[in-house]
N, C-alpha and C positions, 0 to 999 in steps of 0.2 A: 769834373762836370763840364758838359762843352757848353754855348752860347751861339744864337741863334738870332741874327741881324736880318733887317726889313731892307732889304733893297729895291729901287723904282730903277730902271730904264728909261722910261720917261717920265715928263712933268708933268704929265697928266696922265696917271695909269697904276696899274697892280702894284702895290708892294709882294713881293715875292720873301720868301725865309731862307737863309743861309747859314752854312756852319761860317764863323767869324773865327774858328781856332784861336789862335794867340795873338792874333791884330787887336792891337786893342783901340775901336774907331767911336767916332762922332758922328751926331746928325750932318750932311752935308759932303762928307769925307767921300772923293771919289775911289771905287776899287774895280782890281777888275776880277772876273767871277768865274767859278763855269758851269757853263749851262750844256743841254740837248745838243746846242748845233755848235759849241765851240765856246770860247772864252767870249767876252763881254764885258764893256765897258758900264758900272752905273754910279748910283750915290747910295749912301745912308739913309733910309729915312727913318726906320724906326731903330734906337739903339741895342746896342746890344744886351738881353738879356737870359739867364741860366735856361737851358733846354725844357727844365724840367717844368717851368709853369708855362709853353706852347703847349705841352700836351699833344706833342703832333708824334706818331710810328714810321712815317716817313723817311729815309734816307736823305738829308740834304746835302745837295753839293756847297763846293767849300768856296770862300773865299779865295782866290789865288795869291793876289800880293795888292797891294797899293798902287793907283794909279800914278803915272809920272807926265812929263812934258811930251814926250814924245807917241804917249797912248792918246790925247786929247788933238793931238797931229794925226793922229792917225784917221781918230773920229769926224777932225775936218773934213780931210781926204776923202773915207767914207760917204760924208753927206753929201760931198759934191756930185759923186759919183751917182750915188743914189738918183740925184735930182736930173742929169746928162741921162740916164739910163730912162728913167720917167720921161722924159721930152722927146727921148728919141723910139720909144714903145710905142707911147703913143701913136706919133707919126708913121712907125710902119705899120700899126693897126688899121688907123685909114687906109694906109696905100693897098694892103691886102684885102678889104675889106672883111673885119673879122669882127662878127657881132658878141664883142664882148666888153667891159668896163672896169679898166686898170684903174687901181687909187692909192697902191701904195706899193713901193719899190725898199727893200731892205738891203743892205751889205752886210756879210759875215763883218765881225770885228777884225779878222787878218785878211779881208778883202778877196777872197778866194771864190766868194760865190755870191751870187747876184736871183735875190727871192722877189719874184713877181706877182702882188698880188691883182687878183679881177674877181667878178662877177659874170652870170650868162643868166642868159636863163634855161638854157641846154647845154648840150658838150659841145664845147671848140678844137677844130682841128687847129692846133699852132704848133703844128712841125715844122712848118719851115718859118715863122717866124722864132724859133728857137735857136733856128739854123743862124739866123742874119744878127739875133744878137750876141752868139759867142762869137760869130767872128766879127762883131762891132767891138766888146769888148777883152774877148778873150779870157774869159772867166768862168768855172762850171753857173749853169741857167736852171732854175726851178722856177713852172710856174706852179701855180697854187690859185684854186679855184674856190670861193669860201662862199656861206650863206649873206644875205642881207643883213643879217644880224649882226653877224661877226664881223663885217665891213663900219658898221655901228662900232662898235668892242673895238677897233681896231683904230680909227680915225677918233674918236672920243669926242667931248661935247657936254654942252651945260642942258640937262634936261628940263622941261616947263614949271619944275619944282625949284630950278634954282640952283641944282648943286648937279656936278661932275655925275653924266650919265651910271645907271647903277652897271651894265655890263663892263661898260670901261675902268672901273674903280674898284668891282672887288668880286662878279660873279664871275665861278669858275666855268662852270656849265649852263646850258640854255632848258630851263624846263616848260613844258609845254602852258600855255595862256589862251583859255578861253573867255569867249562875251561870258558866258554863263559866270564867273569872277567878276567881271565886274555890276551884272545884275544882280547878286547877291550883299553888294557894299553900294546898292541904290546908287550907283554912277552915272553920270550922262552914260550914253550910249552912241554918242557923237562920235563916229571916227574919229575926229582930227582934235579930241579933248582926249582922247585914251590910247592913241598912237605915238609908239616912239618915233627919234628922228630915223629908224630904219622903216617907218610905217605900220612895224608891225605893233599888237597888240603890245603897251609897256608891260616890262617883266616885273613891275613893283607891287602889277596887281593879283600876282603870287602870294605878297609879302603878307597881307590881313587876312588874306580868302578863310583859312581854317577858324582862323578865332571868329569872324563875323558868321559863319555856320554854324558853332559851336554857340553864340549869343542869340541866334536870332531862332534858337528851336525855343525857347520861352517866350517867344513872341507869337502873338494870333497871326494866325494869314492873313495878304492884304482881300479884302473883300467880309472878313468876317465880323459878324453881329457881337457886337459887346454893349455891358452898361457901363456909365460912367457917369461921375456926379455931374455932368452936367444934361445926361438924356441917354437913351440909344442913338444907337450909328453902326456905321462901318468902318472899318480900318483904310486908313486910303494912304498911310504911309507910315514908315519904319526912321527912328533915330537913334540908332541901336549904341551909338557911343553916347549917349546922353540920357539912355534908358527910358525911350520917351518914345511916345507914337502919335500920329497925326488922327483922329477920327473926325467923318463927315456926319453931322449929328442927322437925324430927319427931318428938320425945318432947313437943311441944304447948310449951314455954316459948320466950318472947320474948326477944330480944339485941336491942342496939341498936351498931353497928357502926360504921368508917370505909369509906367507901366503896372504898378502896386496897385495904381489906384482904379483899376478896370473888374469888371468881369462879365465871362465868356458866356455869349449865349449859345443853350444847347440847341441845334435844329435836326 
């Protein structure tokens, strides 16, 4: 039965799942892997355990061997590289003047190719800046053009909740978020309270949306006439995790109530 290791790339980011074969590794323990574009340098994070309780149909790539002194040389090398190839993009982007916005430069792990990533807000001609950096550095050039989102996902960040943004951490794919999500989980409706650091709507408010639709059909609409032991009113607000609701009684003062304890007038 094979076994199935959590590797990160970075210190802040995806655990990914790996066939671990016969290595038999630690939290921490550097390896290198292989991935899509090529072997790859990471860590351990989560330890090795039997295929069979991931539950995953997937094909995973394998472990390759143990990282050594001269792979973590190498990773040096890379980020220097990396960082020369970012200062110097940059700089011909000005000079060309090419409206677009680079934020993050990759090296293959054997140095062979140089991943540029940006932003636009339309298509970029950068053919000839493609031109000026293989012959800067002499290395096959990919640019790669991604949504706001995935510049978010990419660059990663402590979101307004406190913990490691949710795209950078563990979503695979971006599924659609609308205001209508958050009027339904009674949210502000503040931009800049329901905005990730990409601006766009947070994906978190995906995470409740089904269950607070699925609670809030036993609840009256806001506007509608109930009794309550303390008089009639209207419903003028929803506390659906506390199974409670706010009513504006007819002499104008607010209750807040158990939902058990209402009932609905007919009109």
């Amino acid at each position: 039965m094979g076994k199935v290791v959590g590797i990160k790339f970075k210190d802040s980011g995806k655990i990914y799942d790996f066939d671990c074969g016969a290595f038999v590794l630690n939290v921490g323990d550097h390896v290198i892997v292989e991935t899509e574009n090529g072997l790859a340098l990471g860590a351990v994070a989560v330890p090795p355990e039997p295929s069979d309780k991931k539950q995953t149909d997937k094909l995973l790539k394998k472990v390759f061997r143990l990282a050594t002194d001269k792979d973590f040389d190498q990773k040096g090398k890379n980020t220097d590289t990396e960082k020369k190839a970012h200062a110097f993009c940059l700089k011909t982007i000005e000079e060309l003047g090419l409206k677009m916005n680079l934020f993050a430069v990759e090296s293959s792990f054997d140095s062979s190719k140089l991943t540029f990533f940006f932003t636009s807000d339309g298509r970029v001609d950068f053919r000839q800046l493609v031109k000026i950096l293989v012959q800067e550095f002499g290395k096959k050039i990919e640019m790669r053009q991604v949504g706001i989102r995935n510049q978010a996902k990419m660059c990663g960040g402590i979101g307004r909740c406190g913990r490691e943004i949710c795209c950078s951490a563990f979503i695979d794919k971006f599924d659609p978020v609308s205001i209508r999500m958050a009027k339904e989980q009674s949210l502000s409706l503040n931009p800049t309270k329901i905005s990730g650091q990409c601006g766009r709507l947070m994906c978190c408010l995906n995470f409740e949306y089904e269950t607070y639709k699925s609670l809030k059909k036993k609840f009256p609409k806001i506007g509608k006439k109930i009794d309550t032991p303390a008089g009639k009113g209207k419903v003028s607000r929803h506390n659906v995790s506390c199974n409670r609701l706010a009513v504006r009684l007819e002499d104008g003062t607010e209750v807040e109530i158990e939902l058990n304890d209402i009932a609905i007038e007919e009109e």
